[in-house]
BATOR-47620 format. One record per residue (C-alpha): residue in one letter; x, y, z. Coordinates in steps of 0.25 Angstrom, whole numbers, padded with zeros to 4 digits, always signed. Layout:
BEGIN
aXYZ ...
END
This chain:
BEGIN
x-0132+0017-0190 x-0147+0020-0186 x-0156+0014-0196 x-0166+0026-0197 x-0181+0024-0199 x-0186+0034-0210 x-0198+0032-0208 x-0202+0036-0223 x-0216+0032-0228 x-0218+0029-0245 x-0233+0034-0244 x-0235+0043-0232 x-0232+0058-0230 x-0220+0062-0221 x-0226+0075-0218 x-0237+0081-0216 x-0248+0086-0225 x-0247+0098-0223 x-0232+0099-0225 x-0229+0092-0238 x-0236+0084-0249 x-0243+0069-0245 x-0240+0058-0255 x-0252+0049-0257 x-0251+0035-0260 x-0256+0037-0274 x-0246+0049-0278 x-0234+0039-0273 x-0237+0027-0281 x-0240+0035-0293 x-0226+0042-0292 x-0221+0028-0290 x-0227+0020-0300 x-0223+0032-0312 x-0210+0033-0305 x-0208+0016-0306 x-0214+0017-0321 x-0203+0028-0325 x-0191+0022-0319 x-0195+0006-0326 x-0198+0014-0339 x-0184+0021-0337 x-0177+0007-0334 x-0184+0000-0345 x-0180+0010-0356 x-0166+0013-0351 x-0163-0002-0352 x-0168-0003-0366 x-0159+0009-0373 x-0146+0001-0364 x-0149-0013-0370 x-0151-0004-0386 x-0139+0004-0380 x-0130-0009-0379 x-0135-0016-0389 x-0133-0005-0401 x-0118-0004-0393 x-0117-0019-0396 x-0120-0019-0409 x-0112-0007-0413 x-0101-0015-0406 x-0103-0027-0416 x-0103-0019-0429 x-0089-0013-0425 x-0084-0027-0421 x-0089-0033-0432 x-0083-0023-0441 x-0068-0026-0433 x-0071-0040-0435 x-0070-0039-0448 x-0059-0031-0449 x-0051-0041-0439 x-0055-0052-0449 x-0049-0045-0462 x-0037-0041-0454 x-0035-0056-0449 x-0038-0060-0464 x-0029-0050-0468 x-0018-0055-0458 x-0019-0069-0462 x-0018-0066-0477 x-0006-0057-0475 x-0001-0069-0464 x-0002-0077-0478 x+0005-0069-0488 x+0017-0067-0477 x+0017-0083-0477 x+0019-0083-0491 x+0028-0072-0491 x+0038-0080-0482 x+0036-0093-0489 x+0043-0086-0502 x+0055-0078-0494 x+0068-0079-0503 x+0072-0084-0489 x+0065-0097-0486 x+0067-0100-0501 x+0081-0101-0497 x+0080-0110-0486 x+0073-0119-0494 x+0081-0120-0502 x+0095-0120-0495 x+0089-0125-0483 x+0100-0117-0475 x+0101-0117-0460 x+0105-0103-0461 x+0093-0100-0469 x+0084-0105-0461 x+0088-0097-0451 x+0085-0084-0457 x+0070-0089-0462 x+0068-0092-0446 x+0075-0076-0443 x+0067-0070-0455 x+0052-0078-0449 x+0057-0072-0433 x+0058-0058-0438 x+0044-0061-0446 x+0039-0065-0433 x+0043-0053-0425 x+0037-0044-0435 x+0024-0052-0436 x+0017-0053-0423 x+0007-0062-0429 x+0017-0072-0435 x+0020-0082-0426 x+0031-0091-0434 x+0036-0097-0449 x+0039-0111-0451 x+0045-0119-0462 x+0042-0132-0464 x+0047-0144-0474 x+0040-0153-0484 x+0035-0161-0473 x+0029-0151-0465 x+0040-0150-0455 x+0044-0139-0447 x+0060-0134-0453 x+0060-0122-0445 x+0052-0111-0439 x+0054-0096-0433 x+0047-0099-0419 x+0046-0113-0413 x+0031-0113-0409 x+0028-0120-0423 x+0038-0130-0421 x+0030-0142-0419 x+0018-0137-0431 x+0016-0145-0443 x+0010-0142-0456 x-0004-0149-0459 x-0002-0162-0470 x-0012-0156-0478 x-0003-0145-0482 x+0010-0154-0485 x+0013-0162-0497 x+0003-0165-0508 x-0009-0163-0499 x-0008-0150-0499 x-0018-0142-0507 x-0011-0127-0506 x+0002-0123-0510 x+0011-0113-0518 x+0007-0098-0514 x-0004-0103-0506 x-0003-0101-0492 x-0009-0109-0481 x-0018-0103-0469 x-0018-0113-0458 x-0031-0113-0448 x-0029-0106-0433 x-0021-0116-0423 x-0017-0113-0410 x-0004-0114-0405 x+0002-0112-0389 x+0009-0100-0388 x+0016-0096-0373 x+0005-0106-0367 x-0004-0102-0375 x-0014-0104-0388 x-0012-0094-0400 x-0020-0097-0413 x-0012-0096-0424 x-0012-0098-0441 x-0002-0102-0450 x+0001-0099-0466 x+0009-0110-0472 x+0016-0108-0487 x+0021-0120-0496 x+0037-0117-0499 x+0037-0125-0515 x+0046-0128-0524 x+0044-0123-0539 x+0038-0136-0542 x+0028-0134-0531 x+0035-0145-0521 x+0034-0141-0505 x+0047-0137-0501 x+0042-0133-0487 x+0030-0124-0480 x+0031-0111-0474 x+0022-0108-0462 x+0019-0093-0454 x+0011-0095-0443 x+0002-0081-0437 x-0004-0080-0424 x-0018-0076-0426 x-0017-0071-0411 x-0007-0060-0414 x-0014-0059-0429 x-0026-0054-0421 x-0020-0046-0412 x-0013-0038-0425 x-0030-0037-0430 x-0035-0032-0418 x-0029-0019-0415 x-0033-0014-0427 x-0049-0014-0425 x-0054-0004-0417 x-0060-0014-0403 x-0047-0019-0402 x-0048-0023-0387 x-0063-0030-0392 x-0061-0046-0390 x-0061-0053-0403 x-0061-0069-0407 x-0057-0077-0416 x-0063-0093-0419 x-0064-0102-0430 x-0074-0109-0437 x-0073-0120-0426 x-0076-0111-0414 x-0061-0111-0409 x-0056-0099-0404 x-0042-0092-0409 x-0040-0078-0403 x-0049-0068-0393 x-0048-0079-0380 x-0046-0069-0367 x-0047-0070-0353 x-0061-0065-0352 x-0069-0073-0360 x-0084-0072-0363 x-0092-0082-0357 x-0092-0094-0367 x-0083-0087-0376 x-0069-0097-0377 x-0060-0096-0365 x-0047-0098-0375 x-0041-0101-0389 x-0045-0114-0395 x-0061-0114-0388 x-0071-0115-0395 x-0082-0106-0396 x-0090-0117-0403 x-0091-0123-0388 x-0090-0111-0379 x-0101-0101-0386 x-0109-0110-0395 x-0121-0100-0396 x-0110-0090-0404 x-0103-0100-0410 x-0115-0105-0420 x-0119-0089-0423 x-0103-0088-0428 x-0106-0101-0435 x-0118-0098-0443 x-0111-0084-0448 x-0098-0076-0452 x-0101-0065-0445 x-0113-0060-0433 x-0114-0056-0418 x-0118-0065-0408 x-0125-0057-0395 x-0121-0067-0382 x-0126-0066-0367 x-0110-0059-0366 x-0107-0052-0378 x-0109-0049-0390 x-0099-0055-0402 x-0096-0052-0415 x-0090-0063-0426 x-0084-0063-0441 x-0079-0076-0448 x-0066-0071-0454 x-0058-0079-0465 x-0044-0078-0463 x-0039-0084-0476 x-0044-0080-0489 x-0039-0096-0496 x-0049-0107-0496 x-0042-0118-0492 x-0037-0110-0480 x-0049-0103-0476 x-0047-0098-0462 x-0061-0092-0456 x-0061-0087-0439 x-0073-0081-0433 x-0069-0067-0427 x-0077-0064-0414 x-0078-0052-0405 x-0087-0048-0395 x-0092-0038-0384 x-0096-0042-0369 x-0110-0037-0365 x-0105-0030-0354 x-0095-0022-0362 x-0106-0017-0372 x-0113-0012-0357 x-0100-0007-0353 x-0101+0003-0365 x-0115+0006-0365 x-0114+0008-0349 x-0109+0024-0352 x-0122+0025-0361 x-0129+0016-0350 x-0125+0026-0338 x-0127+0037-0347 x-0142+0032-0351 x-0144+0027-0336 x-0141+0040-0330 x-0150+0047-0337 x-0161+0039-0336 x-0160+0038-0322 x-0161+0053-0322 x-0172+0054-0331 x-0178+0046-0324 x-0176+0054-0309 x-0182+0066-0319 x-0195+0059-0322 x-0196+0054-0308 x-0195+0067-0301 x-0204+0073-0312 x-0215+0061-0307 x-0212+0065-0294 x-0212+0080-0295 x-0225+0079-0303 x-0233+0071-0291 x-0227+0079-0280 x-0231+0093-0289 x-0245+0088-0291 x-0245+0084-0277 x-0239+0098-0271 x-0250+0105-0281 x-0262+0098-0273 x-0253+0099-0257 x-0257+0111-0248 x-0249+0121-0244 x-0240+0117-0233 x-0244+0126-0221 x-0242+0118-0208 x-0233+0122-0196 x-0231+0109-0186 x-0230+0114-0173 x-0225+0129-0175 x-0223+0132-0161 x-0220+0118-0157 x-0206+0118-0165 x-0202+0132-0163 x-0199+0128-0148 x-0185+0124-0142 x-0187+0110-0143 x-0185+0100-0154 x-0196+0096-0160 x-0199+0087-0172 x-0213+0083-0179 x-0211+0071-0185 x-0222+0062-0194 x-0226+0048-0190 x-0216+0042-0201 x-0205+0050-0191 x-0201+0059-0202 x-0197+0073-0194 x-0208+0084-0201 x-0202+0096-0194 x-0192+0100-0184 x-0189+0111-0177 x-0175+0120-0176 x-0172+0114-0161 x-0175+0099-0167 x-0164+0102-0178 x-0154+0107-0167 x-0155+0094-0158 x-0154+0085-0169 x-0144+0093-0176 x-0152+0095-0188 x-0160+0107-0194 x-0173+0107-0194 x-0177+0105-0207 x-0168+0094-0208 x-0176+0086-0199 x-0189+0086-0209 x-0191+0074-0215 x-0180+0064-0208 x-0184+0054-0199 x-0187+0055-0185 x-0178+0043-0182 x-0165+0050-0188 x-0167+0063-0182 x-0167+0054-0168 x-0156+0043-0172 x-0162+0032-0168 x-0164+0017-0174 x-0175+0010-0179 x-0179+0003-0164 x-0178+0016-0156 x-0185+0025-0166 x-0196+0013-0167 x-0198+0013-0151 x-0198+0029-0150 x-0211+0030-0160 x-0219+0019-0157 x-0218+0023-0142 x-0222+0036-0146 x-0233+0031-0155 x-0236+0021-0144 x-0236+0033-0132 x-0237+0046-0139 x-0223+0051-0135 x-0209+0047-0133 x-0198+0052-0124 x-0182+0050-0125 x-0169+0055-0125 x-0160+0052-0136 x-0144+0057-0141 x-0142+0058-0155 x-0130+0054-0162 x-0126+0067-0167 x-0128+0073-0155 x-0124+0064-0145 x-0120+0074-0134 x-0136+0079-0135 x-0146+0071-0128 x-0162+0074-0132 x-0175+0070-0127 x-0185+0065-0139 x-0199+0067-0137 x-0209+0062-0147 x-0224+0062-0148 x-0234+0057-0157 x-0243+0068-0161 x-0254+0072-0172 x-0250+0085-0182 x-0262+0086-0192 x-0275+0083-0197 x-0274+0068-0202 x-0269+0064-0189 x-0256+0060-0193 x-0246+0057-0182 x-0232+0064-0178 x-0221+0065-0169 x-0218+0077-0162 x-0202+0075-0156 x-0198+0084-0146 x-0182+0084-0146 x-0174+0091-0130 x-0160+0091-0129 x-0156+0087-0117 x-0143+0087-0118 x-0139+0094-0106 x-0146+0084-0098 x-0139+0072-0103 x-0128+0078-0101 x-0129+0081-0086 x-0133+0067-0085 x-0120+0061-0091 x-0112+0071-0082 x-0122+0065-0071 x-0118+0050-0076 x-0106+0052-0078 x-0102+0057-0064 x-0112+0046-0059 x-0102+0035-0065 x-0089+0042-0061 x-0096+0043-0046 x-0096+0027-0046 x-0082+0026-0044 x-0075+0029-0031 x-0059+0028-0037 x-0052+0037-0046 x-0062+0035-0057 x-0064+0043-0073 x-0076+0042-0081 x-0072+0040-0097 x-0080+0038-0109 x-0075+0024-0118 x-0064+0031-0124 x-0057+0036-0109 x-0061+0051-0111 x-0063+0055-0097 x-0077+0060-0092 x-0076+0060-0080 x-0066+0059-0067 x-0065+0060-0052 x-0055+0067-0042 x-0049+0055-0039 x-0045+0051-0053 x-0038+0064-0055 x-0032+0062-0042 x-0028+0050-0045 x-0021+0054-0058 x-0015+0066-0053 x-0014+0073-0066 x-0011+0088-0067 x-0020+0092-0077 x-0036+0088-0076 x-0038+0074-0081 x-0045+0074-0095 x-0044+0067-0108 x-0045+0051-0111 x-0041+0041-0099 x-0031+0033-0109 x-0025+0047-0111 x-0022+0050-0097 x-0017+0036-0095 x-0011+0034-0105 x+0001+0026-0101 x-0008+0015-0095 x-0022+0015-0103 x-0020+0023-0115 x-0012+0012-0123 x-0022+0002-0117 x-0035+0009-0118 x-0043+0002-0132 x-0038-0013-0123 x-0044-0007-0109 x-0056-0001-0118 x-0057-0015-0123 x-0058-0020-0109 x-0068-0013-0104 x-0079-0014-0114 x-0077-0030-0113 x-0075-0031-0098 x-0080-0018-0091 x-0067-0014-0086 x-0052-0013-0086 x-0041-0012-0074 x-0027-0007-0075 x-0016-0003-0067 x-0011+0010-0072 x-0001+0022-0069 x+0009+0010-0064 x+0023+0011-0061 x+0033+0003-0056 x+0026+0001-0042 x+0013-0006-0046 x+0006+0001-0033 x+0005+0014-0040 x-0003+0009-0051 x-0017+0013-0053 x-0028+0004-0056 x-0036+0009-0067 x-0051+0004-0070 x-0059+0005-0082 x-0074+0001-0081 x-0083+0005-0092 x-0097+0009-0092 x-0105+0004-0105 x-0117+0012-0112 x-0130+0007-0117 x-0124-0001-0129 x-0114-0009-0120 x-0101+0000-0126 x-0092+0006-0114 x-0096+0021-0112 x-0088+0026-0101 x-0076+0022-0094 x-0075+0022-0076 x-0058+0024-0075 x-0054+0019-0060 x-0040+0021-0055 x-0037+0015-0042 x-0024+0013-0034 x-0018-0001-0040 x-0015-0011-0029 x-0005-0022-0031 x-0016-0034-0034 x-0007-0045-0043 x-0010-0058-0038 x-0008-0070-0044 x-0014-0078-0036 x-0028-0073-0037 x-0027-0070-0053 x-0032-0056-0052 x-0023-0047-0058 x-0024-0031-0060 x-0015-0027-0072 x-0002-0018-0067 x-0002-0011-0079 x-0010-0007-0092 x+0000-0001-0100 x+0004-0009-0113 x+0014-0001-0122 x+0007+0000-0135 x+0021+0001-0143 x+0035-0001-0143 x+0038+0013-0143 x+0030+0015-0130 x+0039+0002-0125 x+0052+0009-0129 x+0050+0021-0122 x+0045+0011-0108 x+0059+0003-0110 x+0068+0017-0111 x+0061+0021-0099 x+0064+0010-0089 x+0075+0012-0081 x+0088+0006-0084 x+0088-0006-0072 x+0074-0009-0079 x+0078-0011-0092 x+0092-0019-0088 x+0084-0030-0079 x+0071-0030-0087 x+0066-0042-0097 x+0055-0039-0111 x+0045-0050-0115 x+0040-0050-0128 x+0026-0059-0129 x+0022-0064-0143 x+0006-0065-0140 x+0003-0069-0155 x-0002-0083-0156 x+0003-0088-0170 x-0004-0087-0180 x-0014-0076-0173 x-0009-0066-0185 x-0010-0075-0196 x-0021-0066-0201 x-0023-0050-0200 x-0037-0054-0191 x-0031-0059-0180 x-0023-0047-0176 x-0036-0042-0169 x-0035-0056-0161 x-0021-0054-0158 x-0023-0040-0153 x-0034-0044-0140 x-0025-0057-0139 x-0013-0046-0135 x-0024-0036-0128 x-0028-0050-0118 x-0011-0054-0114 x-0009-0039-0115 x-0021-0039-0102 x-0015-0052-0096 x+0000-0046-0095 x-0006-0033-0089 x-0012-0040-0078 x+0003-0047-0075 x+0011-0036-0078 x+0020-0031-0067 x+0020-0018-0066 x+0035-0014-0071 x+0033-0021-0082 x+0027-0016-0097 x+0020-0022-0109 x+0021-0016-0123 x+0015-0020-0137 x+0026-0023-0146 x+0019-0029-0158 x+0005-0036-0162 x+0005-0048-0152 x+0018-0045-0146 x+0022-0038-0132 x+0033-0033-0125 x+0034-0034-0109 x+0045-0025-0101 x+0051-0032-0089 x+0059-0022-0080 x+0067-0027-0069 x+0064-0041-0073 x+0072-0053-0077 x+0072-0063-0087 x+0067-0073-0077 x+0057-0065-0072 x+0052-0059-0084 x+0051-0075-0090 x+0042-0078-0077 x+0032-0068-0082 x+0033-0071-0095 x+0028-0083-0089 x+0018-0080-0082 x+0012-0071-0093 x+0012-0083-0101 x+0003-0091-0090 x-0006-0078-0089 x-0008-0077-0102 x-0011-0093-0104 x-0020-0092-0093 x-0031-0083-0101 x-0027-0091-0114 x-0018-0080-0120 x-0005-0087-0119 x-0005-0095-0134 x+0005-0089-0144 x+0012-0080-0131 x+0028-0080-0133 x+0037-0073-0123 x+0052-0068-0128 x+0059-0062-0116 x+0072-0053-0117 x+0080-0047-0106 x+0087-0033-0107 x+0100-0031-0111 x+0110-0019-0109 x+0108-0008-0118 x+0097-0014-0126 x+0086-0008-0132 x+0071-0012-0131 x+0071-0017-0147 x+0082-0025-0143 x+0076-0029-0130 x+0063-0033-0138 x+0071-0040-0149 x+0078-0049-0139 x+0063-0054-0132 x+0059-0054-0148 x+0071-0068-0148 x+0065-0072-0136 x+0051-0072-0141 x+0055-0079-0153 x+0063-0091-0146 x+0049-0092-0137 x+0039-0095-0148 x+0049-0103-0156 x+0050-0112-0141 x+0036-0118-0143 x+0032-0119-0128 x+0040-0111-0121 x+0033-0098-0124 x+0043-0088-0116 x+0056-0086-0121 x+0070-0076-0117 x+0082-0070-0123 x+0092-0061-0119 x+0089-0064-0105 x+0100-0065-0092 
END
């Protein structure tokens, strides 16, 4: 793409007095400077009410947690109290009484089936146990208390609780499914009527699953909450995601992680503590109501930062929008205001450039010294394929699509000399060609400079000279000879080449087309050819007698850029000019079958004594480990283009190549035999290692057999080609061969 100059000035008028109002240099930075005042004024206070906006939001937030807090830590208490009661409930079952005093196997047994169906029904109640004087485990409804014991200072004489009193252990941890889960236990003393242990009862509740009962039941249940003790340790809220600094998991402590938070929770029961990332809230609750078993946990919630600007961003969008246009209003009203005061003071617009000049039949464009177009006529619009008033105000360097460099040239040699003359093509109407004249004149009182740009088609001209050119190079040649552009779209054509073709119907359309047997599957290769080496030869229209062939030349004809533009086709007489000896070899044929399909329908056609004493090669051209990734197909692929070339020049002519698969080819011998068809394999091998191509090359070689068909024909050089690259060396291979 064109990098078009504008030409646009910040202070000067792109038009002339007469025609339009003239900004001075005082009017623009006044407009500026308000125009800069309004839009920081604007920022300024929009920032403000979005940082009140969020912070009112924040603390709305904190209220409400605080408030579910609160109610979390009552139903925790709640839970606890209840946890409590059950324990006691249990400790004076008719049943366990029994037990103890039986001590029946049988009994036991139901106590454990009772406690499993308690179990089920109570998500939070994670197993009961019964333990002996000695604070042994007897028996227990799960085993992943099997190996607890009871503290000392609750056994024996030590002890300073008992009877209906029931004891609310601290928060441990034990590992569940590779795990920690924070649990609590509530132990009860089984005595006798003289107040002698006979044995403790203990439930054990997972604070976990207690929480999860608590938390559906407040309103932000998806809010993160936390719980710690007084030591800082973390027992429930550890997730994936964590806060910076916040614990990674159960059993951190916050006390070391967040110590800034930590001492505000210390010195108080309750608060808020505002972080770099959040915002949290905390309550002290006391989950026993006893004093010897006071239980007190910090409950701690909080809300990211960025959440509370996710919220406000709908009021924030809403706000930004319509600041932005409040503020396009008061901007146009500065503007508006300046320009009205300055249309009130402008005179009346009354001038005519160049009346008679423009009503002419010839393009004409006034343009200011910025190169801004300040009028155009009718005829101007026509050849540039734009109405007239379109043309006002763009610039003098789009309307003639050209780049920085030449547009630079053009007016400094018309500011240097007074006048310019070219002849240019635009790209929007390539098959017209004008003639651009350009002077540098004076159109008003103050002296101020313009262009005055005279636009000819002449495109009846070029043409005759491309006709005239084109005949010129078709003259050059003395043989059968066609003119084509870089596609093979014929242009021209002399009598000999349609002599030589002989066609019924005049010759017309695309060269690969006509010929398509012998160029049209090879036409991108020879294309390829000819923009790196300047020409191509092949021998086409062959048949079995290599003298009829015609010996077909391509040479191209570059354009200014270097890019090939047209195409000199040359078909002569073939001669037969295969010697080995002196190395230079013209290809017999330039037909490569681009599918088996195309292969099939060559085998059918062959004659019967072909088939019977003929012999197929498969060559594997694929060195190993050329496809080990998708990039070097594109290598594989001008490696094949290259043998493909280094076949044709030692093809015979009777016989016929044929892609089969990416890196693989299939070579038809007629009327040769396996011997013979080995000697050639042979000596494409020494070709092709010659010019460096031979690495990776394998050869499978099959001969035909009665009645067979050319997949099977294919399968049986497919043996062969296996055996030669499993050989090492030996590159060549046959099978099924007399």
């Amino acid at each position: 793409m064109l990098k078009l100059n504008t030409g646009l000035s910040p202070i000067t008028s792109l038009l002339t007095d007469a025609q339009g109002v003239r900004w001075s240099h005082q009017r623009i930075l006044a407009i500026a400077s308000q125009l800069a005042m309004l839009v920081i004024s604007v920022v300024l206070v929009t920032n403000v009410i979005i940082t009140l906006g969020e912070r009112r939001l924040q603390e709305e937030w904190a209220t409400q947690r605080y408030t579910e807090l609160q109610t979390v830590g009552t139903m925790i208490a709640d839970k606890v109290t209840f946890q409590q009661f059950r324990t006691q409930t249990l400790a004076r079952g008719e049943l366990l009484r029994q037990y103890l005093d039986t001590g029946n196997e049988a009994m036991a047994n139901k106590l454990i089936e009772q406690w499993g169906s308690l179990q089920k029904n109570m998500p939070e109640l994670m197993g009961i146990a019964l333990f002996d004087t000695r604070g042994e485990l007897m028996f227990a409804s799960t085993d992943l208390f099997s190996s607890q014991t009871l503290p000392p200072s609750l056994l024996g004489g030590t002890r300073n609780m008992g009877g209906n009193e029931i004891y609310s252990s601290p928060m441990e941890f034990l590992s569940v499914d590779g795990g920690l889960e924070p649990y609590m236990y509530q132990l009860a003393w089984l005595e006798n009527p003289d107040q002698t242990v006979r044995g403790y009862l203990v439930t054990y509740n997972s604070m976990m699953r207690t929480l999860e009962l608590v938390k559906p039941a407040i309103s932000s249940g998806q809010s993160p909450m936390m719980m710690f003790d007084t030591q800082g340790l973390m027992y429930s809220g550890a997730t994936d995601d964590p806060l910076p600094r916040l614990p990674e998991a159960l059993n951190a402590s916050l006390k070391q992680s967040y110590p800034a938070l930590w001492r505000q929770m210390a010195m108080s029961n309750f608060g808020q503590f505002h972080g770099d990332d959040a915002t949290f809230v905390y309550l002290k609750v006391d989950l026993t109501t006893q004093y010897e078993t006071r239980r007190e946990y910090f409950l701690v919630s909080y809300i990211r930062n960025s959440d509370i600007k996710s919220r406000f961003a709908y009021w924030q969008a809403i706000l930004t929008v319509g600041t932005i246009i409040l503020t396009l209003l008061a901007a146009a009203a500065v503007v508006l205001s300046h320009l009205y005061r300055l249309e009130q003071r402008a005179r009346q617009n009354s001038i005519q450039l160049a009346a008679d000049l423009f009503g002419g039949d010839e393009g004409m464009l006034l343009v200011n010294d910025k190169g801004r177009v300040l009028s155009a006529n009718a005829t101007a619009g026509a050849l540039l394929r734009l109405a007239s008033d379109q043309l006002t105000d763009r610039s003098l360097q789009r309307c003639l699509q050209l780049d920085d460099q030449n547009y630079q040239a053009i007016i400094q040699s018309v500011q240097d000399k007074g006048e310019w003359r070219g002849e240019m093509a635009l790209d929007n109407r390539p098959d017209t060609l004008l003639t651009i004249q350009i002077r540098y004149t004076r159109a008003n009182r103050d002296r101020q400079r313009y262009f005055l740009v005279g636009l000819t088609d002449i495109g009846e001209l070029a043409k005759c000279r491309r006709e005239e050119s084109l005949h010129r190079l078709l003259a050059d040649s003395a043989v059968a000879t066609a003119l084509t552009d870089a596609e093979g779209h014929l242009l021209k054509y002399n009598n000999a080449f349609e002599q030589l073709l002989d066609m019924a119907e005049p010759i017309s359309g695309n060269l690969a087309d006509i010929l398509e047997n012998d160029l049209g599957n090879q036409w991108a290769r020879i294309s390829q050819m000819v923009a790196m080496q300047g020409s191509w030869q092949g021998q086409i229209l062959c048949t079995n007698n290599a003298a009829s062939c015609l010996q077909a030349t391509l040479k191209g004809h570059l354009d200014d850029e270097g890019d090939v533009e047209y195409l000199v086709c040359t078909l002569e007489q073939a001669t037969n000019r295969r010697n080995r000896e002196s190395g230079h070899l013209i290809p017999n044929r330039s037909t490569i079958l681009a599918n088996i399909e195309d292969l099939q329908r060559y085998f059918e056609a062959l004659g019967e004594a072909s088939r019977v004493n003929s012999c197929l090669m498969l060559m594997d051209i694929s060195p190993s480990g050329m496809l080990s990734h998708m990039s070097d197909i594109g290598q594989l692929e001008k490696r094949q283009q290259e043998v493909e070339m280094l076949l044709l020049k030692e093809l015979p002519s009777n016989f016929q190549i044929s892609h089969w698969q990416l890196g693989k080819l299939v070579i038809i011998l007629p009327f040769t035999g396996n011997n013979d068809a080995h000697k050639y394999a042979t000596d494409a091998m020494s070709e092709l290692n010659s010019h460096g191509l031979g690495e990776g090359i394998s050869i499978g070689i099959a001969a035909y057999q009665d009645g067979q068909d050319l997949e099977a024909y294919i399968s049986h050089a497919e043996i062969a080609l296996k055996r030669a690259k499993q050989t090492g060396d030996q590159k060549i291979c046959q099978a099924f061969t007399r």
